[in-house]
OpenMM code with the backbone's topology and positions (N, CA, C; nanometers):
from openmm import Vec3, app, unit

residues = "UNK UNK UNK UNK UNK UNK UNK UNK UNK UNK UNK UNK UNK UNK UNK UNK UNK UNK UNK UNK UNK UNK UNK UNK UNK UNK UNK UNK UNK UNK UNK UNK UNK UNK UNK UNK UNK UNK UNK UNK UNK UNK UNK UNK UNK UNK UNK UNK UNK UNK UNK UNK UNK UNK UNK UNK UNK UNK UNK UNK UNK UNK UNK UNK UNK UNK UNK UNK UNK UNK UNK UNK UNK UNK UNK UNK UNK UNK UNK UNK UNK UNK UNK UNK UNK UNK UNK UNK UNK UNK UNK UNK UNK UNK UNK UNK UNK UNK UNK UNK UNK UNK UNK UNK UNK UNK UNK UNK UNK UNK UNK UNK UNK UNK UNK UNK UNK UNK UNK".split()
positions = [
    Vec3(2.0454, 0.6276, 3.0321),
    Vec3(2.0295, 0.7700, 3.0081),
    Vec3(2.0975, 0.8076, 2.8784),
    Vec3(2.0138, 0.8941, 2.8193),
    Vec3(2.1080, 0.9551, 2.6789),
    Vec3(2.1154, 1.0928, 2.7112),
    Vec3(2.2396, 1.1389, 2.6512),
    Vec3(2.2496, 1.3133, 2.7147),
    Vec3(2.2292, 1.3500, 2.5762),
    Vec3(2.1959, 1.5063, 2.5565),
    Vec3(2.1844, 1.5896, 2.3864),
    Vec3(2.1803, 1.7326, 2.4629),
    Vec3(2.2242, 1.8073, 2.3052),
    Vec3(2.1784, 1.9771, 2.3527),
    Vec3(2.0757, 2.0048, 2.2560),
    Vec3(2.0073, 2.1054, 2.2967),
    Vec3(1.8943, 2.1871, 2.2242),
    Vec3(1.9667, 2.2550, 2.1293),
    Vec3(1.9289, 2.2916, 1.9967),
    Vec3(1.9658, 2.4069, 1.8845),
    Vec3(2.0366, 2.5331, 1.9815),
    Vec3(1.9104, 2.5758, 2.0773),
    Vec3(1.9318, 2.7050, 2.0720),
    Vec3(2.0766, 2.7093, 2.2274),
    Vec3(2.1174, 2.5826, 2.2433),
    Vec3(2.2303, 2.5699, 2.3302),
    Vec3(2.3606, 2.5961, 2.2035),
    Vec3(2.3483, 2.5696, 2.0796),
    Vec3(2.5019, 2.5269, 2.0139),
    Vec3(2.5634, 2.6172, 2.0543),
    Vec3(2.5282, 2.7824, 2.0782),
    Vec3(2.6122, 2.8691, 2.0466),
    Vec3(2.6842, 2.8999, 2.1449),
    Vec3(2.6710, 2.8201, 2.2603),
    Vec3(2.7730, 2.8163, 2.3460),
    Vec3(2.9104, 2.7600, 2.3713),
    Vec3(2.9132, 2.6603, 2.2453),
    Vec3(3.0430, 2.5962, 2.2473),
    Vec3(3.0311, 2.5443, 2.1007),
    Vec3(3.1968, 2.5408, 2.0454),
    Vec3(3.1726, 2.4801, 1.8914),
    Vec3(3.1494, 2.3374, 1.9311),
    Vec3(3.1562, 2.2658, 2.0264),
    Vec3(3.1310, 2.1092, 1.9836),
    Vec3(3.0381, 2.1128, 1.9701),
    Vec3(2.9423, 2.1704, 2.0281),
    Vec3(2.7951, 2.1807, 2.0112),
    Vec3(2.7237, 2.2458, 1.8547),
    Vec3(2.7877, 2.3345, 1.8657),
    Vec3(2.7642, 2.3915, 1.7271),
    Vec3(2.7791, 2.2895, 1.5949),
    Vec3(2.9208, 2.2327, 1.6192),
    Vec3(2.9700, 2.1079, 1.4951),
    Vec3(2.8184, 1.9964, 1.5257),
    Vec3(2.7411, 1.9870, 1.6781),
    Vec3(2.6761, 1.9086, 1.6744),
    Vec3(2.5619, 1.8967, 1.6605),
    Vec3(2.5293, 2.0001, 1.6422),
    Vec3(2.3905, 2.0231, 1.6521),
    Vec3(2.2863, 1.9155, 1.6068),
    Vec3(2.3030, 1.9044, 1.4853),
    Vec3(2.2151, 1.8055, 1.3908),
    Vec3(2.2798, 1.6423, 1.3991),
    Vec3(2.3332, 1.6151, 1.4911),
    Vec3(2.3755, 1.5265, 1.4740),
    Vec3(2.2335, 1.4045, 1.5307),
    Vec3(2.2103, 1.2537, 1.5274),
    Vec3(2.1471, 1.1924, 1.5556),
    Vec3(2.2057, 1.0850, 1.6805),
    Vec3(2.1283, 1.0752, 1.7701),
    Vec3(2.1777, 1.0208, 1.8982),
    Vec3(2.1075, 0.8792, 1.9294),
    Vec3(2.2112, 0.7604, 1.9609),
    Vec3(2.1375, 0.6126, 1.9532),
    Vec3(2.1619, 0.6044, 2.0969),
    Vec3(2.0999, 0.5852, 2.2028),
    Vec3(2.1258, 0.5524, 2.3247),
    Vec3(2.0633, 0.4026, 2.3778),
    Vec3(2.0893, 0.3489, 2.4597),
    Vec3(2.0328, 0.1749, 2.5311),
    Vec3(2.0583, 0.2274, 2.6872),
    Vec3(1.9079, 0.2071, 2.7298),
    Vec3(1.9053, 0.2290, 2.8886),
    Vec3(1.8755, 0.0412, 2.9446),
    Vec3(1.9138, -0.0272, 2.9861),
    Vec3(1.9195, -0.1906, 3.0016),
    Vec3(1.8300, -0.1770, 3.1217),
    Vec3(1.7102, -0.3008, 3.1489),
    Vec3(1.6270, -0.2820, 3.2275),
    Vec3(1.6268, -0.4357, 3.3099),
    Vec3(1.7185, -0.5123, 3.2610),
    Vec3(1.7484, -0.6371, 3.3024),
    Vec3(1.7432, -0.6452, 3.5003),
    Vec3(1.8321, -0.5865, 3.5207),
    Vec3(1.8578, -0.6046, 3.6843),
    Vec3(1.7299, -0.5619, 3.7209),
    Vec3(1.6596, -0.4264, 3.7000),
    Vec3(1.5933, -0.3715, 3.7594),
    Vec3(1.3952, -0.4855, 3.7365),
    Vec3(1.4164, -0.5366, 3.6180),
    Vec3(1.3031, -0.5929, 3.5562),
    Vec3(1.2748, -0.7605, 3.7095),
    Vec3(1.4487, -0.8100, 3.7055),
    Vec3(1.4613, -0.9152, 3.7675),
    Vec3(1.4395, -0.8698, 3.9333),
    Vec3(1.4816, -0.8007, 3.9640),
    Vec3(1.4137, -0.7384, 4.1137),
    Vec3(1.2663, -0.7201, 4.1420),
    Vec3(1.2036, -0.6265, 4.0705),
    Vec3(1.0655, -0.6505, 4.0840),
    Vec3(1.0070, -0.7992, 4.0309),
    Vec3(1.0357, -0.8393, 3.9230),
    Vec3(0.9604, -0.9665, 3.8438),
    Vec3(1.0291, -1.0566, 3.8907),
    Vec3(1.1053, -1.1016, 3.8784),
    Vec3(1.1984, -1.2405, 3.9154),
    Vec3(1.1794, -1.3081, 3.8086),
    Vec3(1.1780, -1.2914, 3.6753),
    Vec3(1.2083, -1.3453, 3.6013),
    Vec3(1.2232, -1.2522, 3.4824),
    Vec3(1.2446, -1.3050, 3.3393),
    Vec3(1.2830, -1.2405, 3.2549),
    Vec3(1.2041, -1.2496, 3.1271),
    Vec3(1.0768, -1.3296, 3.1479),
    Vec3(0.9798, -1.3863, 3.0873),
    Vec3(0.9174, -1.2789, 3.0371),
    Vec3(0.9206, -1.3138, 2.8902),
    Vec3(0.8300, -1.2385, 2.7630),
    Vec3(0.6598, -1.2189, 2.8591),
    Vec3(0.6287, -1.2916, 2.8138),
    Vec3(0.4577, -1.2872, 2.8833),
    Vec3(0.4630, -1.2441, 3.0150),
    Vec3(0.5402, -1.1871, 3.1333),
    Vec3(0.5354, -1.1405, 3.2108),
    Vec3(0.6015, -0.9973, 3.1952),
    Vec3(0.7382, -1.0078, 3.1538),
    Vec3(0.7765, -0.8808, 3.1646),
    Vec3(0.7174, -0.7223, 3.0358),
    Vec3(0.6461, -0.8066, 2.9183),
    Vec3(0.6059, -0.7164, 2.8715),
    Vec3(0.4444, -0.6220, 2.9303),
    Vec3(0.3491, -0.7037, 2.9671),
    Vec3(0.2847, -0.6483, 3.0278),
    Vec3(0.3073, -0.5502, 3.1682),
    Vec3(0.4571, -0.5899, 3.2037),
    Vec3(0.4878, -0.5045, 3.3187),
    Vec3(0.4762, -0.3581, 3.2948),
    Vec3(0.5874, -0.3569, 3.1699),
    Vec3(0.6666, -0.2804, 3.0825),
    Vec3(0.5459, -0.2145, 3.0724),
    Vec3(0.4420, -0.2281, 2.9742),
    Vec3(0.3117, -0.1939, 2.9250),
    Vec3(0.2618, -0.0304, 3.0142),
    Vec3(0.2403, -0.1109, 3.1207),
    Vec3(0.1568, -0.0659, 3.2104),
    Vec3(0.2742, 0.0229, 3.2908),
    Vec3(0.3743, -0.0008, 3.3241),
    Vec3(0.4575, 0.0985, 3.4198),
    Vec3(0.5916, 0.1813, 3.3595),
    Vec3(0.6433, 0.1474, 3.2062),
    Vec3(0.7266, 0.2153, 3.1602),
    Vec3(0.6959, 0.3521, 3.1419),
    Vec3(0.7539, 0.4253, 3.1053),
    Vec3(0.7598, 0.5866, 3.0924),
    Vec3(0.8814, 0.6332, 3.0365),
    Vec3(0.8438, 0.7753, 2.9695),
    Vec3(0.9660, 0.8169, 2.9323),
    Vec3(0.9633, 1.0076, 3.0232),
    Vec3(1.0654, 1.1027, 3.0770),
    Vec3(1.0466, 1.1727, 3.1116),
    Vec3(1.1879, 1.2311, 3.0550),
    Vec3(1.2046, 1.3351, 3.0701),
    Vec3(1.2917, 1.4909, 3.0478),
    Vec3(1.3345, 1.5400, 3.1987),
    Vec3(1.4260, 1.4957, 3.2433),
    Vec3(1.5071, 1.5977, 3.3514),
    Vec3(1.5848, 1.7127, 3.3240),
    Vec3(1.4986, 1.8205, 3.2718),
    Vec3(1.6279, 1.9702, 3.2135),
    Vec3(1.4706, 2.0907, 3.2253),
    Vec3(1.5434, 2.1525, 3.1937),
    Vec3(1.4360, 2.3259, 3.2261),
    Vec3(1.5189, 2.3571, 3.0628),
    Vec3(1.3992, 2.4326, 3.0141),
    Vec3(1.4404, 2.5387, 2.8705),
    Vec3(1.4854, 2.6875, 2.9534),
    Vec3(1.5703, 2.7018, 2.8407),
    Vec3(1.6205, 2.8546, 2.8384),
    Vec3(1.5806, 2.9237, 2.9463),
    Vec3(1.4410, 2.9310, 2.9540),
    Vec3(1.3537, 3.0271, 3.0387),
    Vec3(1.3320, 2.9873, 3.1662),
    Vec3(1.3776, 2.8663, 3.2245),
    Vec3(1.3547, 2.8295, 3.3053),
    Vec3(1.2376, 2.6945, 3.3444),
    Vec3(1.1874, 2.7020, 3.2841),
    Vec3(1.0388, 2.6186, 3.2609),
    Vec3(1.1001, 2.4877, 3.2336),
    Vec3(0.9761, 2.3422, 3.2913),
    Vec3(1.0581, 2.2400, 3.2318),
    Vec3(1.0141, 2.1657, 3.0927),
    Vec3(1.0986, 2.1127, 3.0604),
    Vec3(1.0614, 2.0439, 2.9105),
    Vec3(0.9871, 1.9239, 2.8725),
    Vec3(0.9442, 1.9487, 2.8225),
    Vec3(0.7916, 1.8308, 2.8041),
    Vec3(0.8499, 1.7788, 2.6292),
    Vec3(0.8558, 1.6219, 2.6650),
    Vec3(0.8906, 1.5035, 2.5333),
    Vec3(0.8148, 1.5801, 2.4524),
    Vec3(0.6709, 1.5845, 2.4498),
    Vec3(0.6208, 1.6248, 2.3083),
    Vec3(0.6277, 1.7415, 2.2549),
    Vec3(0.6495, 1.8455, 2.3308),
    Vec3(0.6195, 1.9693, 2.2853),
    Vec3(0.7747, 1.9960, 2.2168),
    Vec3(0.9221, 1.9687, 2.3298),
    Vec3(1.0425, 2.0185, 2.3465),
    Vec3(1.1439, 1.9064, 2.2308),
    Vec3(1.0542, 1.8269, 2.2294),
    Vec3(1.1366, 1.7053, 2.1381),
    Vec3(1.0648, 1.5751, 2.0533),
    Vec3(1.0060, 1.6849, 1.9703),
    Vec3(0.9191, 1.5912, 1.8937),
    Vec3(1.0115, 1.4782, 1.8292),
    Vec3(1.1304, 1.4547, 1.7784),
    Vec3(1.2202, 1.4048, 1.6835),
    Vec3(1.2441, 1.2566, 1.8004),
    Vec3(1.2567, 1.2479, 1.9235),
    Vec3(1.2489, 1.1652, 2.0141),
    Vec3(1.1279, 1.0322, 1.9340),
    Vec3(1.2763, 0.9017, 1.9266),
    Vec3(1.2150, 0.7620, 1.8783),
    Vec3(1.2795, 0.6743, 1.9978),
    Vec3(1.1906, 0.6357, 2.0592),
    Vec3(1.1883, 0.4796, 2.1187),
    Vec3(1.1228, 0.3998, 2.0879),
    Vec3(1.1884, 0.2637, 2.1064),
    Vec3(1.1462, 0.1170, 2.0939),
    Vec3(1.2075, 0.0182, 2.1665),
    Vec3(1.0914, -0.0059, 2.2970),
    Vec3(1.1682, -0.1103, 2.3599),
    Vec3(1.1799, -0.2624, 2.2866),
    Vec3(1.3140, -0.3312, 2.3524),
    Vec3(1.3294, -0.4508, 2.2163),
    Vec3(1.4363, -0.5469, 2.3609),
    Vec3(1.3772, -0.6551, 2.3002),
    Vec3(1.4316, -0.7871, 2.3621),
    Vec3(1.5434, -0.8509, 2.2738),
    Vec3(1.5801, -0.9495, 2.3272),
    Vec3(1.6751, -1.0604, 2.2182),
    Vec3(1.7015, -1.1644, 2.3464),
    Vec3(1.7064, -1.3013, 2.2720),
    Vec3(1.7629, -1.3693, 2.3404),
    Vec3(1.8890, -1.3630, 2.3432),
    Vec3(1.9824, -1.4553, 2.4510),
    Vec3(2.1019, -1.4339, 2.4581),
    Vec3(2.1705, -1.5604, 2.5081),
    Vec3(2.2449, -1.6129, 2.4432),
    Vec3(2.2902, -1.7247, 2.4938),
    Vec3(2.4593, -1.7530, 2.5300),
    Vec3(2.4547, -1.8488, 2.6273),
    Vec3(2.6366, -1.8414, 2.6799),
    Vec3(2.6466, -2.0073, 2.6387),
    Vec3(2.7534, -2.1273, 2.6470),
    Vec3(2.7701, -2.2234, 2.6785),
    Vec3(2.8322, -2.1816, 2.8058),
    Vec3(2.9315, -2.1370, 2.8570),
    Vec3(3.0179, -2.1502, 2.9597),
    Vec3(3.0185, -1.9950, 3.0064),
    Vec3(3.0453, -1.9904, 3.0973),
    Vec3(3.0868, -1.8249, 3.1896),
    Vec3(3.2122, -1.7796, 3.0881),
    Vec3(3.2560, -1.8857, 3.0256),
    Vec3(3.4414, -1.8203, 2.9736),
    Vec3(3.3906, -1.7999, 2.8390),
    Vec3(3.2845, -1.7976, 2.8320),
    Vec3(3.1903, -1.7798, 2.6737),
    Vec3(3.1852, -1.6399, 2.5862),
    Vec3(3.2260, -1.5155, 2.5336),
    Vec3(3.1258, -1.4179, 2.5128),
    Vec3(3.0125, -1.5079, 2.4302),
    Vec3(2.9011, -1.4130, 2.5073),
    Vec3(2.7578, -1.4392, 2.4942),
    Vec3(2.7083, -1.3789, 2.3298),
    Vec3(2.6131, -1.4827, 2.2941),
    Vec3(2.5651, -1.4761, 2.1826),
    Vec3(2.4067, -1.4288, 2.2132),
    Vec3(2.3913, -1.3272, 2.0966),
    Vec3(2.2788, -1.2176, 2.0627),
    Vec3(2.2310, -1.2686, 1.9551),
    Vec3(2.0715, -1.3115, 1.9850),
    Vec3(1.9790, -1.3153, 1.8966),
    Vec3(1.9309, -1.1836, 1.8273),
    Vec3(1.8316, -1.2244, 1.7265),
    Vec3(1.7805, -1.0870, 1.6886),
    Vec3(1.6912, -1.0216, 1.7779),
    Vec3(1.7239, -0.9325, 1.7527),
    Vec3(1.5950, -0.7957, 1.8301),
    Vec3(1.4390, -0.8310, 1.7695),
    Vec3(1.4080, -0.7796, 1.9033),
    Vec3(1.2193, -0.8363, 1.9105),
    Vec3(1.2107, -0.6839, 1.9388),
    Vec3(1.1460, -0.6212, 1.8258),
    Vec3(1.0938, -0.4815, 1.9359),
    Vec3(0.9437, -0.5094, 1.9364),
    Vec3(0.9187, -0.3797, 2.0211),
    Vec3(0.7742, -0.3977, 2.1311),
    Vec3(0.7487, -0.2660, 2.1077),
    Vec3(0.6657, -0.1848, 2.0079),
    Vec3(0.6658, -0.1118, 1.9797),
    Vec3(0.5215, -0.0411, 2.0040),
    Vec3(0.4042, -0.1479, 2.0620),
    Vec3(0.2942, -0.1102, 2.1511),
    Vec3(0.3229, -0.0856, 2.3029),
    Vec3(0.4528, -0.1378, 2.3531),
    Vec3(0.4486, -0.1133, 2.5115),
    Vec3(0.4690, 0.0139, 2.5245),
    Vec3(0.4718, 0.1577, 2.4607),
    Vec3(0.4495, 0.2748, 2.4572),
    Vec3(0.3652, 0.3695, 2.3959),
    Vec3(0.2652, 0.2577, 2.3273),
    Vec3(0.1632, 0.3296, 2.2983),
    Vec3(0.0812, 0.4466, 2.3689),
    Vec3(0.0662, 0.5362, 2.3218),
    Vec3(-0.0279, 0.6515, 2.3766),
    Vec3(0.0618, 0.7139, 2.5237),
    Vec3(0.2184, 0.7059, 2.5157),
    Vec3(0.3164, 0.7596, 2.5993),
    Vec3(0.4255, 0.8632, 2.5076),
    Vec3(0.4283, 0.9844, 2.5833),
    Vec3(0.5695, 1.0631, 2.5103),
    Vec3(0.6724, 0.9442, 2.4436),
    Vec3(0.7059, 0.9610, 2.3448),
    Vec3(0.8459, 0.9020, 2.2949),
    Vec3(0.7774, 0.7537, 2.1979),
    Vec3(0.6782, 0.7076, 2.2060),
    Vec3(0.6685, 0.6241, 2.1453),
    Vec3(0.6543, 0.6722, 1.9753),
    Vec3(0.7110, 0.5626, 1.9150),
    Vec3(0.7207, 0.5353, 1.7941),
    Vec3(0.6621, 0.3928, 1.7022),
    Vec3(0.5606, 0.4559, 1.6522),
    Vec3(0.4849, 0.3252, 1.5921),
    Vec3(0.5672, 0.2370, 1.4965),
    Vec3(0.5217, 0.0921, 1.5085),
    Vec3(0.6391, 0.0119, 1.3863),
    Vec3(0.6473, 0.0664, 1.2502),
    Vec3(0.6061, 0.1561, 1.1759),
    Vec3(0.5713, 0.2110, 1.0468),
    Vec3(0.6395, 0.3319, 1.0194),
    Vec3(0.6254, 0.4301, 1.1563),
    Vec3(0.7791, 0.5322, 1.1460),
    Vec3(0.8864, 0.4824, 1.2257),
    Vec3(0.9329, 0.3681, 1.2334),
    Vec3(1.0650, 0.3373, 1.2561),
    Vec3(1.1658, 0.3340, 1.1714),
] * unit.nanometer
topology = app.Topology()
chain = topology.addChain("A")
for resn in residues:
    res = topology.addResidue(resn, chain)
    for name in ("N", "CA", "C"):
        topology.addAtom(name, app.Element.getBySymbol(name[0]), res)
């Protein structure tokens, strides 16, 4: 989950105000949840999962009460789901991070996606 306020929230508090414009990087990890349904962690399986059942949604109401819709309420909203391998020798290891693979069609034609070209 990533939390943010709307513009027309700053004026309720200066942190908000100091924050307004600020830019927000969030990582929601899909590992446990991917390995429960899939049982594995496999590229050629788990991206077509992804494909077909990821989503992005808005849990908040505007000002007025009404709820907020990704495209209309937050056009500036960039995702890209992205893999890496990861490797340990030993449990007493910190784990080593490959580079990022993003997947920047598994949200095609969904709120929040971002094509590889405006990234």
């Amino acid at each position: 989950s990533a939390f943010a306020t709307t513009a027309g929230a700053a004026q309720q508090c200066e942190n908000c105000r100091n924050n307004v414009d600020i830019e927000l990087e969030g990582f929601v990890h899909l590992n446990e949840v991917i390995l429960q349904k899939l049982h594995t962690l496999s590229p050629d399986v788990v991206k077509p999962y992804l494909t077909e059942n990821l989503s992005l949604g808005l849990k908040t109401r505007k000002p007025d009460g009404t709820p907020a819709d990704i495209s209309r309420d937050l056009p500036s909203l960039k995702v890209a789901p992205f893999s890496r391998q990861v490797s340990q020798d030993s449990p007493y290891e910190i784990p080593r991070l490959g580079d990022a693979t993003y997947h920047h069609d598994v949200l095609a034609g969904k709120p929040g996606h971002t094509p590889e070209d405006r990234w």
